[in-house]
C-alpha positions in Angstrom: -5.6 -12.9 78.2 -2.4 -13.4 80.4 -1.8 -16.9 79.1 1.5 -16.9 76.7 2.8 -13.3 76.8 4.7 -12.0 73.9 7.9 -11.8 74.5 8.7 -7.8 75.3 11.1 -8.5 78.5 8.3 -6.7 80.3 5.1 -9.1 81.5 3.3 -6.1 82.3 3.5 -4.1 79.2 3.2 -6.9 77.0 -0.4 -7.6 78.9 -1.2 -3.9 78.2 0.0 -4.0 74.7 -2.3 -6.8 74.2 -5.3 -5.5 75.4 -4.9 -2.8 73.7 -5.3 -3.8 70.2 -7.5 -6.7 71.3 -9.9 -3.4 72.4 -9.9 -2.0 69.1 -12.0 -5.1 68.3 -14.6 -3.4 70.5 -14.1 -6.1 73.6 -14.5 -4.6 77.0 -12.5 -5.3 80.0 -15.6 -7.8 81.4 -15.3 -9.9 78.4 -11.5 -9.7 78.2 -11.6 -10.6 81.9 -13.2 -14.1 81.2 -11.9 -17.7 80.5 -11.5 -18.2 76.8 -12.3 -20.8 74.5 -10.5 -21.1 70.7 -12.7 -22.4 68.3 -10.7 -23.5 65.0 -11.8 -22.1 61.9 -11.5 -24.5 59.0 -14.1 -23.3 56.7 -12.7 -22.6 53.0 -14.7 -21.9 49.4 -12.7 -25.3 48.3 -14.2 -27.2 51.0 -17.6 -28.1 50.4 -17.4 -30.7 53.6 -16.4 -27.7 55.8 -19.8 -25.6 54.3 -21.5 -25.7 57.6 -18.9 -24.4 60.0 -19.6 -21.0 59.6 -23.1 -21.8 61.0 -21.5 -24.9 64.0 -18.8 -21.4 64.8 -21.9 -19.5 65.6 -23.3 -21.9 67.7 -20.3 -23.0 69.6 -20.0 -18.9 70.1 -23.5 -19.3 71.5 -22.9 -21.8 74.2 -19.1 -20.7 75.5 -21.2 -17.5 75.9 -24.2 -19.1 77.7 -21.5 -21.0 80.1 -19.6 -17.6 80.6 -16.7 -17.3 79.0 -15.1 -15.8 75.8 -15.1 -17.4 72.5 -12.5 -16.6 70.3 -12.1 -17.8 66.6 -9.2 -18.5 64.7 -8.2 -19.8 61.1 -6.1 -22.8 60.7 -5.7 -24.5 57.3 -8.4 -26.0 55.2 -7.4 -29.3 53.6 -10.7 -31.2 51.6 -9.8 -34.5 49.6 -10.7 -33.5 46.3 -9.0 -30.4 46.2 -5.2 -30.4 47.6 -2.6 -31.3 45.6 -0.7 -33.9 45.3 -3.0 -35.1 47.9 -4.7 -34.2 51.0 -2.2 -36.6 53.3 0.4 -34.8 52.1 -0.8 -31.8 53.7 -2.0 -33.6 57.0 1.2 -33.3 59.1 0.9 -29.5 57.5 -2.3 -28.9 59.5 -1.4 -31.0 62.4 1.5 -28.5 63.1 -0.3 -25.6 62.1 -2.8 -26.1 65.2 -0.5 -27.7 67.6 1.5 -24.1 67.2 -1.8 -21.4 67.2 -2.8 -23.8 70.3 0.6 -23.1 71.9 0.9 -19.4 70.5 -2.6 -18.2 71.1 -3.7 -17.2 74.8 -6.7 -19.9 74.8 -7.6 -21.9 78.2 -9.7 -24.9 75.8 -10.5 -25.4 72.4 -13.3 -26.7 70.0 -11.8 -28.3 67.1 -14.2 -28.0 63.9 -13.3 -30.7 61.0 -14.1 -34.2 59.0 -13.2 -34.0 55.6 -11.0 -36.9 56.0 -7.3 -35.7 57.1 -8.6 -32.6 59.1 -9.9 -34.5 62.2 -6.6 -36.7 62.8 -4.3 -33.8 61.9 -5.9 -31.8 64.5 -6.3 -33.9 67.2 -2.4 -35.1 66.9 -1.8 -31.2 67.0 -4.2 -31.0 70.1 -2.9 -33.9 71.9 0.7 -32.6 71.5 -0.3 -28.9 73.0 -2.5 -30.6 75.6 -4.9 -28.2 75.8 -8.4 -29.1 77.0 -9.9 -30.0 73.8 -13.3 -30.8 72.3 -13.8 -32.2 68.9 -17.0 -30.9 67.3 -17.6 -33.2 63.7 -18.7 -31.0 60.6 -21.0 -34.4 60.1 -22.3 -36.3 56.9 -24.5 -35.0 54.1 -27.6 -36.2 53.1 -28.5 -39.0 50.8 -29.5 -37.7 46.9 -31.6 -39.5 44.7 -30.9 -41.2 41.0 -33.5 -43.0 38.8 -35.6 -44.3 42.2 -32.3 -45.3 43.4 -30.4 -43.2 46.5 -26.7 -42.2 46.3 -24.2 -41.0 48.2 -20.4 -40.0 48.3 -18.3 -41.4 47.2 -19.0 -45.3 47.4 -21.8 -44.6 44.3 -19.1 -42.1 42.5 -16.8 -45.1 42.3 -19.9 -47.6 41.4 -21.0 -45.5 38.4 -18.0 -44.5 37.2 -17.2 -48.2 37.1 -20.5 -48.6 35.4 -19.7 -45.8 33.0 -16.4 -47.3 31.9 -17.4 -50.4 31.4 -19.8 -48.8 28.8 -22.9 -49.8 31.0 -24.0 -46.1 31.7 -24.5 -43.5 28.7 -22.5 -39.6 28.9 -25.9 -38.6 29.6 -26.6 -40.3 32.7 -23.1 -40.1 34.6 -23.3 -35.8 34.1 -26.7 -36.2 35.9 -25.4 -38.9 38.2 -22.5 -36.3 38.9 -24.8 -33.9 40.0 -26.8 -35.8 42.4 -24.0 -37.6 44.5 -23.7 -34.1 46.7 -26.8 -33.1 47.8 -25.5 -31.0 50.7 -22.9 -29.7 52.2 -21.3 -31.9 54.8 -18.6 -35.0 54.2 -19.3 -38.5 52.6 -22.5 -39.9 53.3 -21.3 -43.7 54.1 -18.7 -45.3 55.9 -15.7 -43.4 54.7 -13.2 -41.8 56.2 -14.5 -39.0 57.8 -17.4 -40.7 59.1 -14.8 -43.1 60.1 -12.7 -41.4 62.7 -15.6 -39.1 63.8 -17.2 -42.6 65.5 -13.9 -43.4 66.1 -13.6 -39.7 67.9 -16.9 -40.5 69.5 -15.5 -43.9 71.3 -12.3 -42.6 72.3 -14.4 -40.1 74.3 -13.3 -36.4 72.6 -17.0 -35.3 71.1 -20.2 -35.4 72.7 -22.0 -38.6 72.3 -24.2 -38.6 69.3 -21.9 -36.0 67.3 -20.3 -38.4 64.9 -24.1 -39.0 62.3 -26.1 -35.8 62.7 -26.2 -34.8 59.3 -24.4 -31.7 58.8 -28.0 -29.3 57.3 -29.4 -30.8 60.9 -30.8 -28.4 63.4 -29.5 -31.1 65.9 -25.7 -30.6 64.2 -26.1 -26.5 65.3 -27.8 -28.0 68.5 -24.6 -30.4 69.2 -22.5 -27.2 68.4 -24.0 -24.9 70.6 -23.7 -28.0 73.4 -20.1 -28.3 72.3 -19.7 -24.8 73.1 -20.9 -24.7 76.9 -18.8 -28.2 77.7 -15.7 -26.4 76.2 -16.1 -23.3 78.5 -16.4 -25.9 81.5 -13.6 -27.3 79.9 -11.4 -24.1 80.4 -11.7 -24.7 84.7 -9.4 -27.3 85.0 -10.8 -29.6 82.4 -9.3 -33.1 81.3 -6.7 -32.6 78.6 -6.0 -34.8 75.5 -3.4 -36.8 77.2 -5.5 -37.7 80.5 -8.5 -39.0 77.4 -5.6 -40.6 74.9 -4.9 -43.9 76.8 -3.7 -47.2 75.6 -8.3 -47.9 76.9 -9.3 -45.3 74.3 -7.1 -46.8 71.4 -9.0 -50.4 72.3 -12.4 -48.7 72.1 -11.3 -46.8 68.6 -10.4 -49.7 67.2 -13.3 -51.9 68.1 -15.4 -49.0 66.7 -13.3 -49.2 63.6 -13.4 -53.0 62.9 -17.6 -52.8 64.3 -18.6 -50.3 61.7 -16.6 -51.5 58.9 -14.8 -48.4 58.9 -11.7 -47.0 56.6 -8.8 -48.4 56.1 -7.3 -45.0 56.6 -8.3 -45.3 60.5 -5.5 -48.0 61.1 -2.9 -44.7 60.0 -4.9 -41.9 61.4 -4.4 -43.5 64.8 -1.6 -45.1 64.4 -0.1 -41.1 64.2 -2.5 -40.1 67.0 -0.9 -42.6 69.2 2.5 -42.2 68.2 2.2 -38.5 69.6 0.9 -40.0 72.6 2.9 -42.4 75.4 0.6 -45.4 74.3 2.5 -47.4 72.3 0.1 -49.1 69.3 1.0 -52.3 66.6 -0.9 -53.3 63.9 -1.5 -56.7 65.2 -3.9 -54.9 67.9 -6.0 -54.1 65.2 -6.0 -57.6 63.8 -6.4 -58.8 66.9 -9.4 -57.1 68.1 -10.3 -57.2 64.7 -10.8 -61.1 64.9 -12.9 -60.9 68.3 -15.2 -57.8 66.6 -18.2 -58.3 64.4 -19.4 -55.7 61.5 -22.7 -54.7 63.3 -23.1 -51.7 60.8 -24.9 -51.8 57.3 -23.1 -49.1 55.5 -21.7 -49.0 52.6 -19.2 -49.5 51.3 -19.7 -53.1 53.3 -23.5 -52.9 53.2 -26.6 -51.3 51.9 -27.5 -48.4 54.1 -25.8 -44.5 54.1 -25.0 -42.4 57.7 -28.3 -40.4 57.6 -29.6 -44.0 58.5 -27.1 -44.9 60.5 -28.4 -41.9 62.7 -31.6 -42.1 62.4 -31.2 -45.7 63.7 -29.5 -44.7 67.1 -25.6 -43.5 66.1 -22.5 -44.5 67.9 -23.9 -44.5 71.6 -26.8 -47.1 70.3 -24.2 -49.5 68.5 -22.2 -49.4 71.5 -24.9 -51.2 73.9 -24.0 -53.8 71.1 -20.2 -53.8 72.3 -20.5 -52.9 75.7 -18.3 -56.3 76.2 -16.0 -55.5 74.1 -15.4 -52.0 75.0 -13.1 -50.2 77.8 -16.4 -48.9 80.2 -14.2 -47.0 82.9 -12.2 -44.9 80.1 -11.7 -41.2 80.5 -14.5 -39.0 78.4 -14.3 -35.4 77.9 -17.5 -35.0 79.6 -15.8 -35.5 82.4 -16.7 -39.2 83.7 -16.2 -42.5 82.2 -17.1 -43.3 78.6 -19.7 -46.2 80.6 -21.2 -43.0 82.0 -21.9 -41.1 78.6 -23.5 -43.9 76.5 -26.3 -44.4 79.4 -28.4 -42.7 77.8 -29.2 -43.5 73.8 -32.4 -43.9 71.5 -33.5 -47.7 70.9 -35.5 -47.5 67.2 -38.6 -50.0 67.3 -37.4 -52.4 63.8 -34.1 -50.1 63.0 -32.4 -52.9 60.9 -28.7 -50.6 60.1 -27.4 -51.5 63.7 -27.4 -55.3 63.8 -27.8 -57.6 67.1 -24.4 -59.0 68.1 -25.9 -62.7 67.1 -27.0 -61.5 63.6 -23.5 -59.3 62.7 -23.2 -58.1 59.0 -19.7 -60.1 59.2 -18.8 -62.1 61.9 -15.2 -60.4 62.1 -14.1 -57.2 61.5 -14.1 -54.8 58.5 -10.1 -55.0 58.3 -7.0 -57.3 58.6 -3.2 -57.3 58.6 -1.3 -58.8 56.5 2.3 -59.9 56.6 5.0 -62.0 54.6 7.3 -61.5 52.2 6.0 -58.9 50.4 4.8 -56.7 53.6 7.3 -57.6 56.5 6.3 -54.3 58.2 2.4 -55.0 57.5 -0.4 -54.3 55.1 -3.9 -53.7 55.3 -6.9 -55.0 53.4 -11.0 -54.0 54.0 -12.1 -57.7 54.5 -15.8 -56.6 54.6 -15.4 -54.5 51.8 -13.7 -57.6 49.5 -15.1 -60.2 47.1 -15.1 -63.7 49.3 -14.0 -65.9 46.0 -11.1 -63.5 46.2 -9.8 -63.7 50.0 -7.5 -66.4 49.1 -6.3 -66.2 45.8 -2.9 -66.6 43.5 -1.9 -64.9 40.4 0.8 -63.7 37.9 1.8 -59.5 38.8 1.1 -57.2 36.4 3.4 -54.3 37.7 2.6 -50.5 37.3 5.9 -48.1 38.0 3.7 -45.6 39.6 0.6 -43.9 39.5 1.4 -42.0 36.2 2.3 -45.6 34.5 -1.0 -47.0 35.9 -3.0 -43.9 34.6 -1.2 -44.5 31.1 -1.2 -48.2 30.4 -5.1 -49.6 32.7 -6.8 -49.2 29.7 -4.6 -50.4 27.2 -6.5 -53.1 24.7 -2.6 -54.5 24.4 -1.9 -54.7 28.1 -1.1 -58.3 29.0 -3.7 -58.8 31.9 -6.7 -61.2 32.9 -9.1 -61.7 35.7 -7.3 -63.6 37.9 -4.0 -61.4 37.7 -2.9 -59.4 40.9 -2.2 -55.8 39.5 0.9 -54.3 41.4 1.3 -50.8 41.3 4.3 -48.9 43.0 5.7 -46.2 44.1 2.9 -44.5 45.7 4.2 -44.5 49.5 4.4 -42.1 51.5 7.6 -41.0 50.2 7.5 -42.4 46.6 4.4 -41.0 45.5 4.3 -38.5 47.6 1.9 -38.3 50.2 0.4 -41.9 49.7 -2.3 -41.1 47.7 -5.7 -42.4 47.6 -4.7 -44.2 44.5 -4.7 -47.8 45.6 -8.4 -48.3 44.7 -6.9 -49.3 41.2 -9.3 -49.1 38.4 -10.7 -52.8 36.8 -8.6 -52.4 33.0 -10.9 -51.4 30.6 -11.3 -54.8 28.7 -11.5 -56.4 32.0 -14.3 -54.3 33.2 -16.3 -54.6 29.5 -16.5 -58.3 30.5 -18.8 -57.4 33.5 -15.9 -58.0 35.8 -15.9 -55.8 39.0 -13.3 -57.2 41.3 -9.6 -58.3 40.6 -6.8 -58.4 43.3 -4.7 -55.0 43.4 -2.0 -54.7 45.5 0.1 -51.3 46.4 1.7 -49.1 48.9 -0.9 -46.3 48.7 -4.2 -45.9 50.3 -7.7 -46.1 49.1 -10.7 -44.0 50.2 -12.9 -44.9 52.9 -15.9 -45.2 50.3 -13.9 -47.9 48.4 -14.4 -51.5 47.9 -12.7 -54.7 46.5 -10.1 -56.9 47.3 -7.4 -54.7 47.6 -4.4 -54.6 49.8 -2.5 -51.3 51.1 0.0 -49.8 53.0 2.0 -52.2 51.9 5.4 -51.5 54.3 8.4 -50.9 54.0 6.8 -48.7 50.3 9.0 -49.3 47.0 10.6 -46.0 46.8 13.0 -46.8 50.1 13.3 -50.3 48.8 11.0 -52.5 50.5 10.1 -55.8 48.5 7.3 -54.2 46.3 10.4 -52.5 44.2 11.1 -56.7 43.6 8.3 -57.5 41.9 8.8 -58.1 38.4 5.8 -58.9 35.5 4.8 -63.0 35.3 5.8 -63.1 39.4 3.2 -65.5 41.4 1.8 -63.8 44.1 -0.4 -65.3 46.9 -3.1 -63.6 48.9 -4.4 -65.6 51.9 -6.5 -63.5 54.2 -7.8 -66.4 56.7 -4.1 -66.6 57.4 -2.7 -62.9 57.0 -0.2 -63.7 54.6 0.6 -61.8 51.4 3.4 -63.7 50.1 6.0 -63.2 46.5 6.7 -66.5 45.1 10.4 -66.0 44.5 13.1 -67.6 46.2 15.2 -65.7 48.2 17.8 -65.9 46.0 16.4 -64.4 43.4 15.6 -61.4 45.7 18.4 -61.0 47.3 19.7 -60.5 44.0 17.2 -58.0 42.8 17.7 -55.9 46.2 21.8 -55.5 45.1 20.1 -54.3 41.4 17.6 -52.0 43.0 18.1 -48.1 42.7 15.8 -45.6 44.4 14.1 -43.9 42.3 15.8 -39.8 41.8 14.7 -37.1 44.2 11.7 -34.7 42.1 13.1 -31.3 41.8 9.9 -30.1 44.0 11.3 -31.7 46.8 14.3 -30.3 47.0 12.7 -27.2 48.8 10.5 -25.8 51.7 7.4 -28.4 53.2 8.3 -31.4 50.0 12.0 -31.3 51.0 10.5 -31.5 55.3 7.8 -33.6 54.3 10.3 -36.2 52.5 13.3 -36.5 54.6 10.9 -36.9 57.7 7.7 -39.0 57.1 7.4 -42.3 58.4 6.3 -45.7 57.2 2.7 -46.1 57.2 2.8 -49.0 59.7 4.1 -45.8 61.7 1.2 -43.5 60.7 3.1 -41.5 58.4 3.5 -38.8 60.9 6.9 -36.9 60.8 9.9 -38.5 63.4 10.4 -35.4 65.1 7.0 -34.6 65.8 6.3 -38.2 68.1 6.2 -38.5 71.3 9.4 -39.2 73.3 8.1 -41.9 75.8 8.8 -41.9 79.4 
């Protein structure tokens, strides 16, 4: 309780001031005597991934108790992907801030972070990391698998493969309303390898959960279990424990992005860390991901890069299991928030007699990993395409642009029986940066046009400067850096343009002469500020986001290295 006084000019006064309206909550002096843990509330009606953390608060309340000390709840925001407009990146530096600044206001000695729906993890562990308070991140985890027809589902890799079915006119009205109701079975986030299953195995091997807390399924007794074991850590936490920065080493990055690349994770991992790093003093490029990347086999069967869902995934073992498969490639002697090394936590795991969703390092889904970087003309800063999660015939491929302004143009013209597109075009589409859109909206999974898709066509090459969920698949490239709206070469691009994709080589190249853009750079004109940015968090958020080879955090919110 004597942690970060109000400010009343009288230390004394303001402890007794304190304590006394902290009594009217019914506390007595022993429990107001004792360490105290936070435990971040992120639980909102619009967040259906958050549904359990009402029940995980309980239990962490349950072991800080057990241990000793106080538990302590309070709200941060609640940002879910399918309900935050524009989109929920654009809100992620919000939250990041938000819980850096009730970690620094709040008299709290550790803290159990609750989140996954896909932004909420990153944005608070960048908050935590920059508060550096002992911290413990505690996964809402996946929901279970639902059942169509004989066949299972899960969100949102099947939500994108039936709605493609249903606009290609392969699936009746009928059958995508009952579709629509069986994709969410349960509370909890996505049910494959997006996103938020991505960076909580990703949290899991940089050593900031318990190990196995990134695949209990989120209605699992063994999810309140883990909570109530979260709990009891972060009370030992508040003695001196290990803060963010001592766990955040340039070791833990290596062993996140192996997981990444190993489990054929989201492309939104390589920006999620990318802005957890840049708050830290280790200094992380894109070509570390490509590089460990190329050494790093897809050892996971999930889709969207395989067959199997995260309720398997767990059932077969989890992270610690799949990391007796990279024990090589993996930083052993790496800080954990247990307290040891992360070599020390993963001693003990479950071996499943015939499990076949963990694969043997010489049998690997894909010999190399689930993402690469590409660079050229087109991306001199980098972009980023979900190898594993692309059609092979497709990896090196040329084709004539077919340019969308924006997101709005795109949404207008895709399935227009006079738009000028086949097969083996490369659709463009622009202006969906981080800046330009804004936010950089999950909007790069462009849809197949409509006469395309009719044909039985699934895959085309789409190329853009947003991002695309987790649960997506295709050959599509992202991120693409410098974005459009601040003049990077995607604003060049014209209609009838050759374009050249070459993954095995990392290129992603414009077939113009230089000339000829050079040219089109002295045309160019960025595109007029929207009058909702002129104001309040759009008018922050624009003037200070960076690039997304950057992690789109804002500039004045990174670290300033030593």
């Amino acid at each position: 309780m004597r942690k970060g006084l109000t400010s009343y000019g009288d230390k004394d006064f303001s402890l007794f001031l304190r304590k006394a309206f902290i009594k009217g909550m019914g506390y007595s002096d022993d429990a107001l005597d004792r360490p105290i843990v936070g435990i971040t509330n992120t639980y909102s009606d619009f967040n259906p991934c958050h549904g359990n953390v009402p029940q995980l608060i309980e239990a962490v309340k349950r072991g800080v108790m057990l241990a000793g000390a106080m538990p302590m709840v309070f709200p941060t925001i609640s940002i879910h992907e399918s309900f935050a407009y524009p989109t929920s990146m654009f809100l992620r530096n919000l939250m990041a801030m938000d819980t850096e600044e009730m970690m620094r206001a709040l008299p709290v000695d550790s803290v159990v972070v609750i989140g996954g729906c896909d932004k909420t993890t990153p944005a608070q562990v960048m908050g935590a990391v920059s508060a550096d308070r002992p911290t413990i991140v505690l996964p809402v985890g996946p929901m279970l698998v639902g059942h169509f027809k004989g066949e299972v589902l899960g969100a949102c890799t099947d939500c994108r493969r039936l709605w493609g079915e249903y606009r290609g006119g392969r699936m009746s009205g009928e059958d995508i309303e009952v579709a629509n109701e069986r994709l969410v079975p349960s509370v909890g986030t996505c049910g494959v390898m997006g996103t938020a299953s991505t960076i909580a195995c990703m949290m899991e091997a940089m050593g900031m959960t318990l190990p196995g807390a990134a695949t209990i399924p989120a209605p699992h007794a063994d999810r309140v279990r883990i909570a109530e074991a979260t709990g009891k850590r972060a009370a030992e936490l508040t003695k001196g424990g290990i803060k963010p920065s001592e766990i955040l080493t340039k070791d833990a990055f290596h062993n996140a992005i192996v997981m990444l690349q190993a489990i054929g994770g989201s492309t939104n991992g390589v920006v999620h860390l990318s802005a957890i790093a840049g708050r830290t003093q280790t200094q992380l490029t894109l070509e570390e991901f490509d590089e460990i990347g190329r050494k790093t086999p897809v050892l996971v069967d999930l889709k969207p890069s395989g067959d199997h869902y995260m309720e398997h995934f767990h059932y077969a073992g989890g992270v610690p299991r799949l990391m007796q498969e990279l024990k090589d490639l993996l930083k052993l002697d790496a800080k954990h928030v247990m307290g040891g090394t992360l070599g020390d936590a993963i001693k003990v795991f479950e071996d499943v007699p015939g499990q076949t969703v963990i694969k043997p390092r010489n049998a690997p889904l894909k010999k190399e990993g689930g993402m690469a970087i590409l660079r050229g003309n087109l991306a001199p800063r980098g972009a980023v395409i979900k190898q594993a999660a692309a059609s092979p015939k497709l990896m090196q491929h040329e084709g004539r642009a077919v340019v969308f302004e924006s997101v709005e143009d795109m949404t207008k013209r895709i399935d227009d029986p006079a738009l000028d597109v086949t097969e083996d075009d490369v659709i463009v589409m622009r202006n969906a940066g981080p800046i330009g859109a804004p936010g950089m909206p999950e909007a790069g999974y462009i849809p197949i046009p409509k006469k395309i898709a009719q044909k039985g066509i699934k895959d085309m090459v789409r190329m853009s400067d947003a991002r695309m969920s987790g649960t997506a698949f295709g050959t599509i490239v992202l991120h693409i850096s410098p974005e459009s709206a601040v003049g990077g070469p995607l604003a060049l691009v014209r209609n009838g343009d050759r374009i050249r994709l070459d993954v095995a080589n990392r290129s992603v190249e414009l077939l113009v002469d230089d000339a000829e853009l050079e040219k089109r750079k002295r045309d160019w004109k960025a595109p007029p500020v929207p009058d909702d940015a002129q104001r309040g968090y759009a008018k922050l958020y624009r003037e200070h986001v960076q690039q997304a080879d950057e992690g789109c955090d804002f500039d004045f919110l990174a670290a300033v290295r030593k």
